[in-house]
C-alpha positions, 0 to 999 in steps of 0.5 A: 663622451657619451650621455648615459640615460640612467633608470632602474627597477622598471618593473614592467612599467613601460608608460612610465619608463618613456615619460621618464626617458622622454622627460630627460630627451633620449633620444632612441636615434642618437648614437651618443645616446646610452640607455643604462638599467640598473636592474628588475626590468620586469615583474609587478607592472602590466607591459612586461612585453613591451619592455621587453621588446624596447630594451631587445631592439635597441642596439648592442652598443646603445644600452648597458642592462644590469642584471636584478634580483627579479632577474634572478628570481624569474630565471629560478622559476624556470629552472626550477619549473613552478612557482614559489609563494614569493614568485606570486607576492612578486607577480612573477607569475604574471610576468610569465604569463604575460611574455607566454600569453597562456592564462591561468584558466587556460589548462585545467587547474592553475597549477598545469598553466603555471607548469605549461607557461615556465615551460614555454619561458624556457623556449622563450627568445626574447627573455634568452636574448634579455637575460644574455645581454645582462652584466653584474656591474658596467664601470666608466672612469668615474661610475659604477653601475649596479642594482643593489651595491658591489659585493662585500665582506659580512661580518656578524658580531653579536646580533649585528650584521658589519658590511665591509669593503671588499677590494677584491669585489671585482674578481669574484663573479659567485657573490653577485646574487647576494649583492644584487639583494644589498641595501646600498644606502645602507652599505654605502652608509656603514663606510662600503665606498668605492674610491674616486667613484659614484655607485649608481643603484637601485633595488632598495627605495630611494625614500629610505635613503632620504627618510634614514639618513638625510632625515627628509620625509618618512621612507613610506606614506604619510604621517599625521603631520602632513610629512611625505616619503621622498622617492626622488634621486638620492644623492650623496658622496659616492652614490645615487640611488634612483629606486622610486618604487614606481609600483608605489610612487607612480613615476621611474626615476631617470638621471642623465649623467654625461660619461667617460668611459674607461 
């Protein structure tokens, strides 16, 4: 049995990554100690390094990293070698100059420091060694840990959009940057369930889930009632969803789940 410390959608927020690990007692010297991030490491926050370099130094066998569709994002961005409207409303562009060190006003327009910043990411070991590390889906014998939800079959009648269990979601490894998108409480509320299983998710706010579908709270803000969002764990029947929307919330949901593996 080992004890998995579970976050997700990290966003560059170091501070609050280790009051929430610290608040559940990882310990980074404990070998039964298993750090898991359920995705979107970075993007949004200020210390993208220093999560960056918290997640490189702990060892092989002590971390589990799911790879988000920040991720994705930021490794298109390299590829495609400049930024996007979306990649500036993410503060993609703030990740790369912060894990480059090169500053808008650092060449002579902004254009060339976004070109001379994602050239430099593609040399870059420290998000190579991260973005290796990363996998689709970690399964145990009693969870399965992803960032939006398993891939499904979409199925579109009329104006609506029907998710369905796939059984063969594992086999397929071309549909994970599509799943990475999912909402998971609602996947997992249109009957998407893994047999004898929980899915651990994030990607898609917590608040959501309690708001829609536990009707508690309101999914943002605060209505004129004095009725809050909720961006606590969401639980039920074969998920949790721990998504907090730290940019928004101010705090990283962390669940501590003693675990089995296969």
């Amino acid at each position: 049995m080992k004890t998995f410390f579970v976050v997700s959608d990290v966003h560059s927020f170091y501070k609050e990554l280790m009051e929430a690990l610290n608040d559940q007692g990882f310990d980074i010297h404990n070998d039964n100690h298993i750090f898991v991030s359920c995705g979107d490491l970075l993007d949004r926050g200020p210390d993208a390094v220093k999560c960056l370099d918290f997640v490189n130094n702990l060892p092989d066998n002590r971390k589990i990293l799911i790879r988000g569709n920040h991720e994705d994002l930021l490794q298109e961005a390299i590829y495609r070698g400049y930024f996007q409207h979306h990649d500036y409303h993410n503060r993609t562009n703030d990740t790369v100059y912060q894990l480059t060190g090169i500053k808008p006003n650092d060449e002579n327009s902004f254009v060339s420091a976004d070109r001379a910043a994602l050239m430099d990411m593609k040399f870059n070991g420290d998000w190579d060694t991260y973005i290796d590390s990363c996998v689709n889906y970690y399964e145990t014998k009693d969870y399965i840990f992803v960032h939006g939800w398993i891939p499904v079959i979409q199925k579109f009648v009329g104006y609506n959009n029907e998710l369905m269990y796939d059984k063969y979601w594992r086999d397929d490894f071309s549909i994970w940057e599509e799943a990475r998108w999912l909402n998971g409480m609602n996947a997992w509320s249109k009957g998407v369930r893994e047999p004898n299983k929980t899915i651990v998710c994030g990607h898609f706010h917590s608040s959501w889930g309690h708001s829609n579908l536990h009707n508690n709270g309101v999914e943002f803000a605060e209505t004129d009632q004095g009725i809050q969002s909720i961006h606590t764990p969401f639980y039920d029947d074969g998920i949790i969803a721990i998504d907090s929307c730290v940019a928004y919330s101010g705090f990283i949901n962390c669940i501590k789940l003693e675990v089995e593996d296969e």
